[in-house]
KETOR-509000 format. One record per residue (C-alpha): residue number from 1; residue in three letters; x, y, z. Coordinates in nm, 2 decimals. Example, Ala and Ser with C-alpha at 12.3 -4.5 7.8 and 13.67 -1.06 7.14 Angstrom:
2
PT pos code   east  north     up
PT   1  Ala   1.23  -0.45   0.78
PT   2  Ser   1.37  -0.11   0.71
END
This chain:
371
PT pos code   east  north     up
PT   1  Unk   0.46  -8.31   0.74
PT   2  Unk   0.31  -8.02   0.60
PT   3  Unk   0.26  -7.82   0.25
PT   4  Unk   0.33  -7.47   0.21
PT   5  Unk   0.16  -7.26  -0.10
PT   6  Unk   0.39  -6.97  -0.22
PT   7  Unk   0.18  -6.76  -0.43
PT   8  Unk   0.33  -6.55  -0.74
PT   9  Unk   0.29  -6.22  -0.54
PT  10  Unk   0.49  -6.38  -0.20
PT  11  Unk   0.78  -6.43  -0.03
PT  12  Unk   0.84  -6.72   0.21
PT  13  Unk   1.15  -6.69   0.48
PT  14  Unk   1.21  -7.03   0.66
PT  15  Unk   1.29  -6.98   1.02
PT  16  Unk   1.38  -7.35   1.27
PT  17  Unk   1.39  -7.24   1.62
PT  18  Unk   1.36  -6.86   1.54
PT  19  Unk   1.68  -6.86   1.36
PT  20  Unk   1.64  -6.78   0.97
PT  21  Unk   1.70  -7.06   0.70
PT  22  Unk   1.66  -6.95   0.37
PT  23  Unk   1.37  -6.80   0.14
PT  24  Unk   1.13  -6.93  -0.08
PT  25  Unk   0.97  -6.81  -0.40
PT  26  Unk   0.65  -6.88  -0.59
PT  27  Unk   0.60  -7.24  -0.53
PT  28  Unk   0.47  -7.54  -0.30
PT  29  Unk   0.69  -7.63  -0.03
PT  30  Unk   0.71  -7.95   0.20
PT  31  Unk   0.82  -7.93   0.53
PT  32  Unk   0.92  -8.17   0.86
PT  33  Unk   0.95  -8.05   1.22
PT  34  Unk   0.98  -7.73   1.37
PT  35  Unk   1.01  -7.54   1.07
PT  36  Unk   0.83  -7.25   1.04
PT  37  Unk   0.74  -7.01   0.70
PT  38  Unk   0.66  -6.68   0.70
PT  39  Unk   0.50  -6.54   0.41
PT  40  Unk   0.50  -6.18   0.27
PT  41  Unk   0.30  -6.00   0.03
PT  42  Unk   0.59  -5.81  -0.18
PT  43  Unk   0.37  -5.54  -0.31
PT  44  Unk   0.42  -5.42   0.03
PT  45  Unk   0.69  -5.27   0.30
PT  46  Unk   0.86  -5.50   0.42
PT  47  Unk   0.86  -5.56   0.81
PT  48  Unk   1.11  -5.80   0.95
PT  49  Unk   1.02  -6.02   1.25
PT  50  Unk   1.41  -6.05   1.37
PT  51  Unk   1.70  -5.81   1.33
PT  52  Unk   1.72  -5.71   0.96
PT  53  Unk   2.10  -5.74   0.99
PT  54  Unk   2.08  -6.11   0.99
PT  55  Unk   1.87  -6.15   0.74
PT  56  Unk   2.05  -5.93   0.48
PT  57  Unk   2.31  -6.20   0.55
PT  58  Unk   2.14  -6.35   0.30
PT  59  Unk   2.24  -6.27  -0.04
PT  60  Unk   1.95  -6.39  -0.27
PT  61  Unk   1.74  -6.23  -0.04
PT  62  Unk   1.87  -5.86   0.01
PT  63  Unk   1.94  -5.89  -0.40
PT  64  Unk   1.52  -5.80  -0.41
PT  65  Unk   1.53  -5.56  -0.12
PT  66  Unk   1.52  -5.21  -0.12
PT  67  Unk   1.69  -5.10   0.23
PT  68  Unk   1.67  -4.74   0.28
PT  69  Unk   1.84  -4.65   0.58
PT  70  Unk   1.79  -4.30   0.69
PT  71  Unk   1.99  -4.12   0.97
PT  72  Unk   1.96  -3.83   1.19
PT  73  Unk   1.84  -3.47   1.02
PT  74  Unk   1.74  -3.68   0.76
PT  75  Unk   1.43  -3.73   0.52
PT  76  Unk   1.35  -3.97   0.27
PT  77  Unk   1.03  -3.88   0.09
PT  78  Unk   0.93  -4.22  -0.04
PT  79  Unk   0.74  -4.24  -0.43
PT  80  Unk   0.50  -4.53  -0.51
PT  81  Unk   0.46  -4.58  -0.93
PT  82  Unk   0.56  -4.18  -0.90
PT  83  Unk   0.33  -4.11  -0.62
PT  84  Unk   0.47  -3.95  -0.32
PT  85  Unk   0.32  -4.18   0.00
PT  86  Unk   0.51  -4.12   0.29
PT  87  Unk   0.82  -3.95   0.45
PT  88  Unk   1.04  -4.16   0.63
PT  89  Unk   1.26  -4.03   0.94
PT  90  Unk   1.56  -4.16   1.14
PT  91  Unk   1.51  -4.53   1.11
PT  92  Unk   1.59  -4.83   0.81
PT  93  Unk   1.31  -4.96   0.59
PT  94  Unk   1.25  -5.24   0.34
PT  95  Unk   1.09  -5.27   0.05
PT  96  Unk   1.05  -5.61  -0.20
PT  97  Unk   1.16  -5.53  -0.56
PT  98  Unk   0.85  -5.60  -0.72
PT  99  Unk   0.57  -5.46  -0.99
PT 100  Unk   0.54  -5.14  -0.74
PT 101  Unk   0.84  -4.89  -0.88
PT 102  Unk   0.97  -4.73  -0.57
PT 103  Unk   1.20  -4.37  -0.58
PT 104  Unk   1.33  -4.21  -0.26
PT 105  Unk   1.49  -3.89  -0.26
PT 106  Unk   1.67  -3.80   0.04
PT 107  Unk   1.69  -3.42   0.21
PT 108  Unk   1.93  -3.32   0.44
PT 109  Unk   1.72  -3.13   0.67
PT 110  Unk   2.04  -2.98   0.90
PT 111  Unk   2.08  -2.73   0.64
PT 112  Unk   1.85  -2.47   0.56
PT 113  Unk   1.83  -2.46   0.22
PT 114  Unk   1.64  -2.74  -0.03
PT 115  Unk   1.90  -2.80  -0.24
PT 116  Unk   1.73  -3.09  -0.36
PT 117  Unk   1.52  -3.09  -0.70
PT 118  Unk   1.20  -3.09  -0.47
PT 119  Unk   0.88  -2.93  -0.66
PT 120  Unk   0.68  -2.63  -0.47
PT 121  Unk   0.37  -2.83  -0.48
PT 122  Unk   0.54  -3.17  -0.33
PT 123  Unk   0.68  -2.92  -0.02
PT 124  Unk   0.32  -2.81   0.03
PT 125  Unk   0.22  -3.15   0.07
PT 126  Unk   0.04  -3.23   0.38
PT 127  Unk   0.36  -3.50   0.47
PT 128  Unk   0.59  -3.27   0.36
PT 129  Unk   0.48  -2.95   0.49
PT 130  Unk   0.55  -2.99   0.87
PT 131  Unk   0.90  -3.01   0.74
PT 132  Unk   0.93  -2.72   0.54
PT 133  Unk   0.87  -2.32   0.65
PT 134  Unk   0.80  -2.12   0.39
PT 135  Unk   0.80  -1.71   0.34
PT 136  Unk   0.65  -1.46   0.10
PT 137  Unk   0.75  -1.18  -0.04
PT 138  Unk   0.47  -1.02  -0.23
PT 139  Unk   0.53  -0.83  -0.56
PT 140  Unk   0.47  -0.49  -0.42
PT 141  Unk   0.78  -0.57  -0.13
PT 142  Unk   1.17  -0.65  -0.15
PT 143  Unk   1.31  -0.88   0.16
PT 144  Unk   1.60  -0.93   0.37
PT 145  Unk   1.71  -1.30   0.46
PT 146  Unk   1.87  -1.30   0.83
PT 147  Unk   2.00  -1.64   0.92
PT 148  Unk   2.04  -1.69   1.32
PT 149  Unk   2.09  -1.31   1.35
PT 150  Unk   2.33  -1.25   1.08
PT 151  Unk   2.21  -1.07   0.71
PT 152  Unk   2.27  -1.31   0.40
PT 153  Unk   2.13  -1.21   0.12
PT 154  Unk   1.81  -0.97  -0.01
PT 155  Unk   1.50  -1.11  -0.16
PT 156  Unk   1.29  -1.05  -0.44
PT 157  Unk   0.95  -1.12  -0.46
PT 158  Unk   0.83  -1.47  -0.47
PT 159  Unk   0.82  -1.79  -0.23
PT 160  Unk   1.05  -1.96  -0.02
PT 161  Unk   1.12  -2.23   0.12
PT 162  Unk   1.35  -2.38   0.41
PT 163  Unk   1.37  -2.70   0.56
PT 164  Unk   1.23  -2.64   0.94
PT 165  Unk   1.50  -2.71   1.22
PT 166  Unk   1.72  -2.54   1.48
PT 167  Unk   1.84  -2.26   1.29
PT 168  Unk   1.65  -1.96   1.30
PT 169  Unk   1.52  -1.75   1.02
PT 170  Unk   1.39  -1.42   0.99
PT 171  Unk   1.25  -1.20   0.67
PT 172  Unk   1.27  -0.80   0.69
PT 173  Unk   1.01  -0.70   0.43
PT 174  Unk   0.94  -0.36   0.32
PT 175  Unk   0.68  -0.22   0.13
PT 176  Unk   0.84  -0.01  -0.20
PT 177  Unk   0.51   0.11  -0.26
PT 178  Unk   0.45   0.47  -0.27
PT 179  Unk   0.35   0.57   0.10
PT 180  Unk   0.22   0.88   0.31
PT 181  Unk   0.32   0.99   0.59
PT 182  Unk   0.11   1.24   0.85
PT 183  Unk   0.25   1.53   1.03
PT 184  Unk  -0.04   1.66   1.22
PT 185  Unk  -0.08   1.86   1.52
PT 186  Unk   0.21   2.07   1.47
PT 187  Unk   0.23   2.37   1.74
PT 188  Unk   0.51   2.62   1.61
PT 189  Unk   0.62   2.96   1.69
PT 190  Unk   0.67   3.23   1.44
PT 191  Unk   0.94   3.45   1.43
PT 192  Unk   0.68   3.72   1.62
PT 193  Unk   0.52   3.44   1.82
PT 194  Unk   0.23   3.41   1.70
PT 195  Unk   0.14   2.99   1.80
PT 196  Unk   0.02   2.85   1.46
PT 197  Unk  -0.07   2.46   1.44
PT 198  Unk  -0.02   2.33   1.10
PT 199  Unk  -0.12   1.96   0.97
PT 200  Unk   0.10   1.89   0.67
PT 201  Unk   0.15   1.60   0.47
PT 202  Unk   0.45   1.41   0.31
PT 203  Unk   0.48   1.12  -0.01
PT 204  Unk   0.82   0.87  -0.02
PT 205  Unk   0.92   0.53  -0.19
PT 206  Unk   1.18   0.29   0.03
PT 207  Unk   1.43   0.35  -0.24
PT 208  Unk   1.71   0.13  -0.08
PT 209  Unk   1.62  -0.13   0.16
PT 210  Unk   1.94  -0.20   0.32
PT 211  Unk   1.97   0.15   0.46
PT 212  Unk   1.59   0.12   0.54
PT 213  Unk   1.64  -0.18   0.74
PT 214  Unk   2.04  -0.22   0.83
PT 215  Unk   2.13   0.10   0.92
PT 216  Unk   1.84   0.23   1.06
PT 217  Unk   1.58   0.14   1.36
PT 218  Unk   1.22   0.24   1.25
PT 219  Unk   1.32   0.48   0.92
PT 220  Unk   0.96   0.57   0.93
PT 221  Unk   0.94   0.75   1.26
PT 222  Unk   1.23   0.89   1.21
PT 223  Unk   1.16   1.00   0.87
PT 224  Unk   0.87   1.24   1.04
PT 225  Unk   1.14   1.36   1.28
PT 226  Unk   1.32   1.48   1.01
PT 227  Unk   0.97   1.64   0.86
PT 228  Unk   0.90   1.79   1.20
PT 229  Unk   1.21   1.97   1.23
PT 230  Unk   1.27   2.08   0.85
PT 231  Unk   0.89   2.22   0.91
PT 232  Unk   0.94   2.48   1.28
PT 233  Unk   1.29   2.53   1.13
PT 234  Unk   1.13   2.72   0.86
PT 235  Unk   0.80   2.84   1.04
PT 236  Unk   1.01   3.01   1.32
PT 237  Unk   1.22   3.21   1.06
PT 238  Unk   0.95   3.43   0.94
PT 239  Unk   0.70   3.67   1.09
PT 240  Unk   0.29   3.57   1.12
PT 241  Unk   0.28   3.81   0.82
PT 242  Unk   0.59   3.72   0.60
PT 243  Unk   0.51   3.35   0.66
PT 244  Unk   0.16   3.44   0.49
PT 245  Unk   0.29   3.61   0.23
PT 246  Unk   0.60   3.29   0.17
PT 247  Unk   0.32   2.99   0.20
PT 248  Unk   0.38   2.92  -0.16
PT 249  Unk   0.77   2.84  -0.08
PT 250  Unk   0.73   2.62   0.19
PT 251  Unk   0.72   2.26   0.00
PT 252  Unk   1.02   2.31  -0.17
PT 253  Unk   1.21   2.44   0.13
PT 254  Unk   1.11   2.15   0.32
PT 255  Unk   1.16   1.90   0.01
PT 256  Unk   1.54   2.05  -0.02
PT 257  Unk   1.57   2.00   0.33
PT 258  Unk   1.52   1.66   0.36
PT 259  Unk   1.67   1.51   0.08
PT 260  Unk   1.99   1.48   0.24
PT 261  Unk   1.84   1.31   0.55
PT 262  Unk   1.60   1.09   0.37
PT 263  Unk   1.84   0.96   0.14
PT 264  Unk   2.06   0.86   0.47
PT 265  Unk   1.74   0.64   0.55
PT 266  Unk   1.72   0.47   0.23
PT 267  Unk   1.43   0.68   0.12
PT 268  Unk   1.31   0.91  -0.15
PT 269  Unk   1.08   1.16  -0.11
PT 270  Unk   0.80   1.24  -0.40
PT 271  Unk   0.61   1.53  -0.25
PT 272  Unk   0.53   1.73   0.05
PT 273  Unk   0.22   1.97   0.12
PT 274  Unk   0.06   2.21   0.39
PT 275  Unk  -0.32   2.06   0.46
PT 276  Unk  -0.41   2.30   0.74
PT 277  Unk  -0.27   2.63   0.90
PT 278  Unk  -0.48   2.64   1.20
PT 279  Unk  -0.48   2.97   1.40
PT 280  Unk  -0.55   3.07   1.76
PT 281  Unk  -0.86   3.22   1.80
PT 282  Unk  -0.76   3.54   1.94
PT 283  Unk  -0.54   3.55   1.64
PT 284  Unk  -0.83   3.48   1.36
PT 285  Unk  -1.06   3.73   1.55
PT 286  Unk  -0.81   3.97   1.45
PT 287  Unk  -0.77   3.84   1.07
PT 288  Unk  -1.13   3.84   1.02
PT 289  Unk  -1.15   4.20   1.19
PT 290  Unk  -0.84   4.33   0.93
PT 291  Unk  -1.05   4.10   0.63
PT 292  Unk  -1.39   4.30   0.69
PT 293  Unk  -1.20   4.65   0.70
PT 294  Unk  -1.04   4.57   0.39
PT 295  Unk  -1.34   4.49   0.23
PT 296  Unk  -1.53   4.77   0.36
PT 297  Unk  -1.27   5.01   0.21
PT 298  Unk  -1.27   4.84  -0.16
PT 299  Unk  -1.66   4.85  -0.10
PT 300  Unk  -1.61   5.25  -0.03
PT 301  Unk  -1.36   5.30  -0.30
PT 302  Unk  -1.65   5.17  -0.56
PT 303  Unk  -1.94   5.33  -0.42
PT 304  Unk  -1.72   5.65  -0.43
PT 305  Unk  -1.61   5.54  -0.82
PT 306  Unk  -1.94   5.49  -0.96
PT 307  Unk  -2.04   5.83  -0.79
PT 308  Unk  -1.79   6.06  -0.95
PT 309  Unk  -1.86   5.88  -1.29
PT 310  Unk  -2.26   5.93  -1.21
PT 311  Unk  -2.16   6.33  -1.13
PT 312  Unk  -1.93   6.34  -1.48
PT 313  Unk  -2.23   6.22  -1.68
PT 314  Unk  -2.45   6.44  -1.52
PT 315  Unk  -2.21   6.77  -1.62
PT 316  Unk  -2.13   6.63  -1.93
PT 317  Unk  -2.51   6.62  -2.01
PT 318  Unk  -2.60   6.97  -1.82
PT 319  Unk  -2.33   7.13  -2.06
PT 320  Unk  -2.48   6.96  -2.37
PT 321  Unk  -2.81   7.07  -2.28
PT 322  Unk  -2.67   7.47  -2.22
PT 323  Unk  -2.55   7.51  -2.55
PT 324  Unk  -2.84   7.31  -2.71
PT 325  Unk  -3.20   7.46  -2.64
PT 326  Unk  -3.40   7.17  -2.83
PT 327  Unk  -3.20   6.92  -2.62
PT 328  Unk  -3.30   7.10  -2.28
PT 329  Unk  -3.67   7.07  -2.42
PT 330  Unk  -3.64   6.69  -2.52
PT 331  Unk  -3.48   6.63  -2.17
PT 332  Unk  -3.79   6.81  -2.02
PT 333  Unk  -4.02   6.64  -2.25
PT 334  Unk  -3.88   6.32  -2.10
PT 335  Unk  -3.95   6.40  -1.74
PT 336  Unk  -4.33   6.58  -1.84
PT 337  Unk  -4.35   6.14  -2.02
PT 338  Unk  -4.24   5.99  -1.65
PT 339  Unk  -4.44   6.23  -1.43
PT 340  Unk  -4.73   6.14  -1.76
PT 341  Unk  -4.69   5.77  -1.69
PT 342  Unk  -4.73   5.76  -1.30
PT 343  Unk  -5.07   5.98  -1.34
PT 344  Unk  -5.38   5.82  -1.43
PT 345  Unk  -5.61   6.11  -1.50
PT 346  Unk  -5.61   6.51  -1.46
PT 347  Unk  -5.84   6.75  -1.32
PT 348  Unk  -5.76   7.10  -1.36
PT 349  Unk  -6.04   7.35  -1.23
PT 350  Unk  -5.93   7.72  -1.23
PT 351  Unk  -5.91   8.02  -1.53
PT 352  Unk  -5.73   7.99  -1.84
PT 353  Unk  -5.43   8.11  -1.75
PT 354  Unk  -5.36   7.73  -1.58
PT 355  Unk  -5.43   7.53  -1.88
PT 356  Unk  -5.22   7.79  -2.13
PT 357  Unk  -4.89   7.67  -1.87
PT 358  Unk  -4.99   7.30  -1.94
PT 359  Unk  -5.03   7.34  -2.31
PT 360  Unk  -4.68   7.51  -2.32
PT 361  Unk  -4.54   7.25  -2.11
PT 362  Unk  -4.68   6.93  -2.31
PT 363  Unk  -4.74   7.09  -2.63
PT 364  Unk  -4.41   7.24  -2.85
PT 365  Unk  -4.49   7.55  -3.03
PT 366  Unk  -4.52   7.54  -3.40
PT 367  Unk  -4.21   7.60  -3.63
PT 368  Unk  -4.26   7.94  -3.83
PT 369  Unk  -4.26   7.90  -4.15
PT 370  Unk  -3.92   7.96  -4.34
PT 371  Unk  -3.71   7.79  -4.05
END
C-alpha cells in the first residue's frame, strides 16, 4: 500500500498497466498493486504521456482542458494572463483550466492578408515576426501591390503587413517627389552645321503612378529620350546665328513639346533649362575674333564722339573770344597763370625793350578815365 499527496495546484491521472483509470484532485490518495499516479502541475502545458485521444475519453477530465488543435498553414499565437508566450504550429496542445487565463487567436497563414485583429507591435514580435513580411511605403512614395505577378491594388504610404508563405509579393514604389533629370553631353547640328554640345536640365513629379509603372518600362530613361529629341529637333531648325539670337525660346518650345509624351508616362513636367552651350573651339576662336572687333568699333565710335564734341567746344569758345576782346585777354591771362605756375623764378638779362613785352603780357593796361 501506498499514499499519494495531491496538492491544491495538481492533477493526478491513475494509470494500471499503462492503461488510464481516472483522475484525481487535491487530495490524499491510497493505493494497492500496480497502480501508478502521475501528477501534474496545472499552472502548466499539459503533456500527455499516452495518446491524448484516450484520455479526452474522459469526460471530467477534458471538462478542465484547453485542447487547441492547430492544422496545416495554421497559427495559434498563444496569450498567458494577456501576455503573448508562444506561437503554436501544426500540432494539438493542452492546457489545465486553472488560475493562468489562457487566449489563443488563430491566423490562417495560407492567405496573404491578416485579417485577424492582430496589433502591429504583436506582428513585430520576435515569435511572430518570422511569420509575417512586412513593406514600407514612405510618405514621400505611393505603391503598387502585385500578388504572384498580377496588379491588385495601389498603396498609400504606411506599413504592411502579410502573413509569409508561398505566394509571392512584390511592391512597385515610386518617388512623387519633385525630381531632376540630366541631359548632358548633347552633340547637335545646327541648321548650318555648326556641332554645338549643350548640357540642359529638366524638373518633373510622377503624377500618375499606374502609367509610371504599368504601362511603361523605366519612364525615367525614356522620359530623357523624349528630352533628347524635343532638344536637336529644335537646335537643328535654326542657323548657329538665329539659334543665338532664339536662346530665350527654347524652354518653352521644349516644355510644349513634351507635355504630350510625358503625360503618356504618367509624368508632369515643372521646368526645363539650358546649363551650357558649349562650342567647338575653331568656332569660339571665331566669336571671340567677331567680339573683339565689335568692341574695337564701339571703342572707335567714342573716341571719335568725344573728339567732335572736344573740336565743337573749342569753335564755340574761338568764336566767343573773336567778338569779345577782354575774353581773348582773360583766356591769355589764363595760359601766362599755367606757364606762371610751372616756372620757379625768372631771369631776364637784355635792354628794355624785353621787359616792356613782359609787362604788357602780365600786366593789363589801365582803364582811361571816363570808360
Amino acid at each position: 500500500m501506498k499514499r499519494v499527496k495531491v496538492n491544491a495546484y495538481q492533477v493526478g491521472l491513475v494509470f494500471k498497466n499503462g492503461v488510464y483509470q481516472r483522475m484525481l484532485t487535491a487530495g490524499s490518495y491510497w493505493f494497492w498493486g500496480n497502480e501508478v499516479v502521475q501528477l501534474y502541475d496545472i499552472t502548466k502545458p499539459f503533456y500527455a504521456s499516452v495518446e491524448l485521444n484516450f484520455l479526452l475519453q474522459d469526460k471530467a477530465l477534458a471538462d478542465i482542458l484547453h485542447v487547441v488543435e492547430v492544422k496545416d498553414n495554421e497559427i495559434v499565437l498563444q496569450y498567458e494572463n494577456d501576455l503573448l508566450k508562444q506561437v503554436l504550429t501544426t500540432g494539438r496542445y493542452a492546457y489545465w483550466k486553472s488560475v493562468v487565463r489562457y487566449e489563443f487567436v488563430r491566423a490562417d497563414t495560407s492567405k496573404i492578408n491578416i485579417g485577424e485583429n492582430i496589433e502591429a507591435a504583436v506582428l513585430q514580435n520576435r515569435l511572430v515576426a518570422s511569420y509575417v513580411r512586412s513593406y514600407t511605403v514612405e510618405s514621400f512614395e505611393k505603391g503598387l501591390l502585385f500578388v504572384d505577378g498580377k496588379y491588385v491594388q495601389p498603396l498609400e504610404s504606411g506599413v504592411y503587413y502579410w502573413w509569409k508563405n508561398s505566394t509571392v509579393i512584390h511592391v512597385g514604389k515610386v518617388d512623387t517627389r519633385q525630381q531632376q533629370l540630366e541631359v548632358n553631353g548633347q552633340e547637335i547640328l545646327t541648321k548650318d552645321r555648326a556641332a554645338l554640345r549643350i548640357n540642359a536640365r529638366a524638373q518633373y513629379k510622377v503624377a500618375d503612378i499606374e502609367k509610371a509603372l504599368l504601362d511603361n518600362k523605366e519612364y525615367d530613361k525614356q522620359l530623357y529620350v523624349v528630352f533628347q529629341l524635343a532638344l536637336r529637333e529644335y537646335i537643328a531648325g535654326f542657323s548657329f546665328d538665329e539659334l543665338l539670337e532664339k536662346k530665350e525660346s527654347i524652354a518653352p518650345f521644349i516644355l510644349q513639346s513634351v507635355k504630350q509624351n510625358a503625360e503618356a508616362l504618367g509624368v508632369e513636367v515643372k521646368d526645363f533649362g539650358i546649363r551650357d552651350i558649349i562650342l567647338p573651339g575653331d568656332v569660339k576662336e571665331i566669336m571671340n575674333q567677331v567680339l573683339i572687333a565689335e568692341k574695337k568699333a564701339q571703342a572707335n565710335i567714342i573716341m571719335r564722339r568725344e573728339e567732335t564734341a572736344s573740336t565743337r567746344s573749342l569753335l564755340n569758345t574761338a568764336k566767343l573770344m573773336e567778338e569779345n576782346a577782354m575774353l581773348w585777354k582773360l583766356k591769355e591771362m589764363e595760359y601766362v597763370e599755367k606757364i606762371a605756375d610751372k616756372i620757379s623764378s625768372i631771369s631776364v638779362s637784355g635792354n628794355g625793350t624785353l621787359i616792356e613785352q613782359l609787362k604788357q603780357i602780365l600786366v593789363s593796361p589801365p582803364t582811361p578815365k571816363g570808360e
